[in-house]
C-alpha positions in Angstrom: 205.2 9.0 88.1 205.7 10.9 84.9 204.3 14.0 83.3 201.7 12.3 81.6 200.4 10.2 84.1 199.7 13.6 86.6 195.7 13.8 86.1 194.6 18.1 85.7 192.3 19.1 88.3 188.8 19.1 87.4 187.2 22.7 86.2 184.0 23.4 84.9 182.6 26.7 85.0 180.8 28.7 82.2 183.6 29.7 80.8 186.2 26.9 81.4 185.7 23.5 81.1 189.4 21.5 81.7 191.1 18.2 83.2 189.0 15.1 83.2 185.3 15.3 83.7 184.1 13.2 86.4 180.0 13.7 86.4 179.3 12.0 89.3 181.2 14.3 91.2 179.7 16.8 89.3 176.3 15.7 90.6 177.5 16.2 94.1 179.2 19.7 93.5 176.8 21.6 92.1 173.2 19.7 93.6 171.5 18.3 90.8 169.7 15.2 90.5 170.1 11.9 88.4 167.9 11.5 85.7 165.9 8.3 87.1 164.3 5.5 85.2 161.2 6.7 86.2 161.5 10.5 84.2 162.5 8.0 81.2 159.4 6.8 81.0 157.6 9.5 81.3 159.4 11.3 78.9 159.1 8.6 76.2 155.2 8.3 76.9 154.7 11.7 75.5 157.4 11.8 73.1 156.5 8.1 72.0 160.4 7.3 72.3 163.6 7.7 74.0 166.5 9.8 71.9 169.4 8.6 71.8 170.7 11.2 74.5 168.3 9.8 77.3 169.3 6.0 76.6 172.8 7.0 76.4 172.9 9.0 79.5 174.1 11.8 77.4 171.6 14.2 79.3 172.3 12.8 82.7 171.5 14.9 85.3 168.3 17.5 86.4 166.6 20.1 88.5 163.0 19.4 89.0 162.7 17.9 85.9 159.9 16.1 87.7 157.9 19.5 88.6 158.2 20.7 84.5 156.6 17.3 83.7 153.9 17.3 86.1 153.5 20.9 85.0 152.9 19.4 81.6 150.9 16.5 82.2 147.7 19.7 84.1 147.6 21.3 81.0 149.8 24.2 82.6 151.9 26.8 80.1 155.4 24.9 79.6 158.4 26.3 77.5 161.6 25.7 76.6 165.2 27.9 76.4 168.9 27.2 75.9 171.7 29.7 74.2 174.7 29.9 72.5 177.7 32.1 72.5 178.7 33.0 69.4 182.4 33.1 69.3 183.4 31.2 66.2 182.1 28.3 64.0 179.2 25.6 65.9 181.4 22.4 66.5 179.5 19.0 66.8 179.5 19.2 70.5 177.3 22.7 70.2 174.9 20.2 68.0 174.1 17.7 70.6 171.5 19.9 73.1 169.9 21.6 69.9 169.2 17.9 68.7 167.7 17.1 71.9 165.9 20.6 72.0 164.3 19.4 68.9 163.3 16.6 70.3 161.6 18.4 73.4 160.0 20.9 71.2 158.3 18.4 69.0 157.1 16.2 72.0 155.9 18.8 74.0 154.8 21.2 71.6 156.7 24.1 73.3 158.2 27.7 72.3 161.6 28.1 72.3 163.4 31.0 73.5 166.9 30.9 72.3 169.7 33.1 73.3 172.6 34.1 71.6 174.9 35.8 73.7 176.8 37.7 71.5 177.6 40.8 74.4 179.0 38.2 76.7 181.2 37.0 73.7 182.5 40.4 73.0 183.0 40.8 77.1 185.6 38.0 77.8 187.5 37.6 74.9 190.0 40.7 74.1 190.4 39.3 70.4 186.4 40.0 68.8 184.9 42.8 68.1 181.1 43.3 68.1 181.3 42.6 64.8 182.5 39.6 65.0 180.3 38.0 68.0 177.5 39.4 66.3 178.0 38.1 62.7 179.1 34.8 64.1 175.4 35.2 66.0 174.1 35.3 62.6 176.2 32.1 61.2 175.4 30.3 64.2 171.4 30.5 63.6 172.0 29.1 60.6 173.1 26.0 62.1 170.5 26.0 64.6 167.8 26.2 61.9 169.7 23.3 60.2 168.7 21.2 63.5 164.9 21.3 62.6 163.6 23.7 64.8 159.8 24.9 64.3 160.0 28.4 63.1 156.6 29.0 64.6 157.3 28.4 67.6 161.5 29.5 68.0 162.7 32.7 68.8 166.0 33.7 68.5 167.3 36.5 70.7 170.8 38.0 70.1 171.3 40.6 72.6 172.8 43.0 71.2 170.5 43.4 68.5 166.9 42.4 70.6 167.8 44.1 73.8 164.8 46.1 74.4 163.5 42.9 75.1 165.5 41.7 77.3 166.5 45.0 79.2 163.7 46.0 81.2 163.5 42.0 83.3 167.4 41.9 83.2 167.3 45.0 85.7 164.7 43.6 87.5 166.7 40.4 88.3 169.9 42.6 88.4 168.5 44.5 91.5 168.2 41.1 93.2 171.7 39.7 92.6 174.7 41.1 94.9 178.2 41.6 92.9 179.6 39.1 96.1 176.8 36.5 94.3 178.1 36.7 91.0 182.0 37.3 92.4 181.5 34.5 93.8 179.7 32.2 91.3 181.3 33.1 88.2 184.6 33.8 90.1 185.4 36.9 88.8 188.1 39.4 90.3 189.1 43.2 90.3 190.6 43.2 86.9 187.7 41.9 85.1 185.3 44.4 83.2 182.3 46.0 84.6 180.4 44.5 81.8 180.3 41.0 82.5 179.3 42.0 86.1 176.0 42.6 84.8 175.9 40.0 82.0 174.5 37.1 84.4 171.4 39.2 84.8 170.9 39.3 80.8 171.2 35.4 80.4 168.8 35.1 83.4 166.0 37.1 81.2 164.5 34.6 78.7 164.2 32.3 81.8 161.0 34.6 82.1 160.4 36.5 79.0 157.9 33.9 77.7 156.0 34.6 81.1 156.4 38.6 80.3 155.0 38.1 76.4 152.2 35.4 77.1 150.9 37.5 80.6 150.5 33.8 82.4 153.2 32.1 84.6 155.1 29.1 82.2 157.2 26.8 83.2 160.3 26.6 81.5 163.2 23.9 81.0 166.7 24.6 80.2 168.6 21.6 78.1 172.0 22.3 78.1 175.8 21.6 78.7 175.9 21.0 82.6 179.0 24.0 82.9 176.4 26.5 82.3 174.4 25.1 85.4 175.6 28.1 87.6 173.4 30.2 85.5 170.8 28.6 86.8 171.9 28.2 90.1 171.3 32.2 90.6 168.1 32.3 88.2 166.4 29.9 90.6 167.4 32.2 93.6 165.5 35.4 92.6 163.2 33.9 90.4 160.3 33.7 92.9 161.2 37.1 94.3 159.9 38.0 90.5 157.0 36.3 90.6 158.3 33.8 88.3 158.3 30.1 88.9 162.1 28.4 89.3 163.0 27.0 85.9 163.8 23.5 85.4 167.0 22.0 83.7 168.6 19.0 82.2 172.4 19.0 81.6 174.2 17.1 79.3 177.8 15.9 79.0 180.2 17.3 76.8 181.5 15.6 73.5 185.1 14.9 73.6 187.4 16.4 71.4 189.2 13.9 68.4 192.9 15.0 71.2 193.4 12.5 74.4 191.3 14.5 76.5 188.6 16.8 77.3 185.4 18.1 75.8 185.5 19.7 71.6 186.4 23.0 72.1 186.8 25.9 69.4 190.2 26.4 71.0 191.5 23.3 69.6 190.7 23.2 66.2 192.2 20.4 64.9 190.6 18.0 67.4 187.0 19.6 66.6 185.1 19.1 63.6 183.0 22.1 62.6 179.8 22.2 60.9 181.5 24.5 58.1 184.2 22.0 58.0 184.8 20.8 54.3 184.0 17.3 54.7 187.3 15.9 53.0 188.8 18.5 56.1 186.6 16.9 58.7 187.5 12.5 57.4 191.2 13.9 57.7 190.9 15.1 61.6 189.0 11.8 62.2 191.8 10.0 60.6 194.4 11.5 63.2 191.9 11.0 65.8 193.2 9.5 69.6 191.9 6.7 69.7 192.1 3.3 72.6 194.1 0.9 70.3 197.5 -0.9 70.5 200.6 0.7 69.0 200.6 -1.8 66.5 198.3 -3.8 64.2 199.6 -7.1 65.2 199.1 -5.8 69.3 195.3 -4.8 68.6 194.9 -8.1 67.0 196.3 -9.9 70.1 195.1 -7.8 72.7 192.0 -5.4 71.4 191.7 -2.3 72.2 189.6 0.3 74.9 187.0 1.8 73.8 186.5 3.8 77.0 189.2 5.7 76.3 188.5 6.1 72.2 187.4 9.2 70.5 186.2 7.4 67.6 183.7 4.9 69.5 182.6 8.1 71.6 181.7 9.6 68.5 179.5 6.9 67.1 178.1 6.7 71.0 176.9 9.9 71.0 175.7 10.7 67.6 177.0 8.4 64.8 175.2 5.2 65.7 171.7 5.0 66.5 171.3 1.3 66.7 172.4 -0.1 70.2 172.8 -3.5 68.6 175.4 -2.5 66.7 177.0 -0.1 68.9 177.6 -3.0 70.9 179.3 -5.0 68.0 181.5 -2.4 67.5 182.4 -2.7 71.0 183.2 -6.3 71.2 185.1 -6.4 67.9 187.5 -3.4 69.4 188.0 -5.3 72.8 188.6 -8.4 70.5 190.9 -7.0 68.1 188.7 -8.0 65.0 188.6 -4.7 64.0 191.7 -2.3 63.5 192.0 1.2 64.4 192.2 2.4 60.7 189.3 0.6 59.8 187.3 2.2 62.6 188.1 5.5 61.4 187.7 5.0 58.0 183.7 3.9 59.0 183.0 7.0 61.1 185.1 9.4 58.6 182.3 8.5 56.1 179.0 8.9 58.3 180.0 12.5 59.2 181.6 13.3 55.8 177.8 12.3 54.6 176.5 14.0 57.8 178.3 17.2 56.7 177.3 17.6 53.5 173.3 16.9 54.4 173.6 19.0 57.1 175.5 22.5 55.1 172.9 21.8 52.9 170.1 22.6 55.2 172.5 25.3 56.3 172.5 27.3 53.2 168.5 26.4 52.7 168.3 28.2 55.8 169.9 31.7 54.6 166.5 32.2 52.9 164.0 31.6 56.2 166.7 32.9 58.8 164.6 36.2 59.6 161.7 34.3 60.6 163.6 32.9 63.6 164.6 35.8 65.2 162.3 37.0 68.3 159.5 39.6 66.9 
């Protein structure tokens, strides 16, 4: 067996996603629950559709998703909150969960609490300065205004700048949590900093801050990546110790990156495509993009290609192509070797070079309304 043909062990954790992502192991691991046909119509009866994450199985997986909805449908307080942390430029991956937040915000007319968590940036990686975690905090809200979000009813939080409103329930819920919890959760051994020792207890905060602000117990949901699931894990521990109700999540998959494997990541920049990306920068990665076809035209043509194993098709599955129809004629042409690599590129080069320069363009709109985000 060669080099290449040696699979890397599976790891996802908050801070390390590598080898190759197997979700319904995942499922097992960590104790969540499939999202079931059933929440997919429930969802889409108060949304009045399915986006394209739910029918795609993007967001795949839950904790008492079920509860938050029944929550909903009696008229009880329901909220929403999911994070960031800023350590560079928004990729398209950090896109898809603020897309669907959107989505969740609009159908169920909820606040948003929205953490940027520019101290835990600062924490783990020996190269930024506060400086830079928090201007990249500032960058990055700029992106997430670009998504659509209601300024009414989203709050930004960066903690180092808002943390007189997180401090006072992060010491609560600090109190409650052992160092052997979060050794053991997070992993974390004798030469890592005190700081990020008590940084868990920060990102558990806005689980109940709404609660704190609106004086009534809410129930809130948490869309996001599934590697931030042992978060949650702890929240959900002590959150009834608090007098706080458990909060919900949904966890989505992670984008690939344009290499052979894995999920986009800010470490690989030439297989990620950033929002600040010049778009003629962005076509150019897409071009050199891995990709499931033959080595040569005349193979493809004889043979097709795999599109399970294709960047470019996963990119058009997950955001490029809305229409299933002709997601699925895509598909068939690759497997049939109608359609050539190049070609294939050339398509999905164009949708995100147009996707780009929409999109910067409600990034720079959003310079002007930024401060009206950020929690008050």
């Amino acid at each position: 067996m060669s080099g290449r043909d040696l699979k890397e062990e599976m790891v996802v954790t908050p801070w390390r996603v590598s080898g190759e992502v197997d979700y319904g192991k995942l499922i097992e691991q960590f104790g969540t629950q499939p999202i079931t046909e059933e929440l997919l119509k429930r969802l889409k009866k108060h949304a009045g559709y399915l986006h394209i994450q739910l029918k795609r199985q993007i967001f795949f997986s839950h904790r008492d998703l079920d509860w938050w909805l029944d929550m909903y449908e009696a008229e009880k307080p329901v909220g929403l909150y999911t994070g960031r942390g800023p350590s560079g430029p928004v990729h398209l991956g950090h896109l898809l969960p603020w897309f669907f937040t959107k989505y969740l915000q609009d159908a169920f007319n909820a606040h948003l609490y929205f953490q940027m968590t520019d101290d835990e940036k600062f924490l783990i990686h020996d190269n930024l300065t506060l400086e830079d975690t928090t201007g990249y905090m500032y960058e990055n809200t700029l992106d997430l205004i670009a998504c659509g979000l209601d300024a009414e009813k989203t709050h930004v939080i960066s903690d180092v700048n808002h943390i007189s409103h997180l401090y006072r329930l992060s010491l609560q819920v600090g109190k409650l949590v052992t160092y052997s919890t979060i050794k053991a959760i997070f992993g974390l051994s004798d030469s890592d900093n005190i700081g990020i020792i008590f940084f868990p207890a920060i990102q558990a905060t806005p689980c109940f801050i709404q609660s704190v602000r609106e004086k009534r117990n809410v129930a809130v949901l948490i869309p996001a990546a599934i590697d931030q699931d042992p978060y949650w894990r702890m929240t959900r521990d002590i959150a009834e110790k608090l007098g706080f109700y458990k909060p919900a999540q949904m966890h989505a998959k992670f984008l690939p990156g344009l290499g052979r494997r894995g999920k986009m990541s800010a470490s690989m920049p030439e297989t990620a495509i950033f929002t600040v990306d010049p778009p003629e920068v962005a076509a150019k990665k897409i071009m050199t993009a891995y990709t499931g076809g033959r080595p040569t035209v005349r193979e493809q043509k004889e043979h097709g290609g795999d599109p399970s194993i294709c960047t470019v098709y996963a990119y058009c599955y997950y955001l490029f192509e809305e229409d299933d129809k002709k997601l699925t004629e895509l598909e068939r042409e690759c497997r049939a070797g109608t359609i050539i690599c190049g070609d294939c590129k050339a398509r999905l080069a164009e949708k995100v070079k147009r996707f780009l320069i929409e999109f910067q363009e409600k990034r720079e709109k959003a310079r002007d309304i930024v401060d009206q985000f950020f929690i008050k």
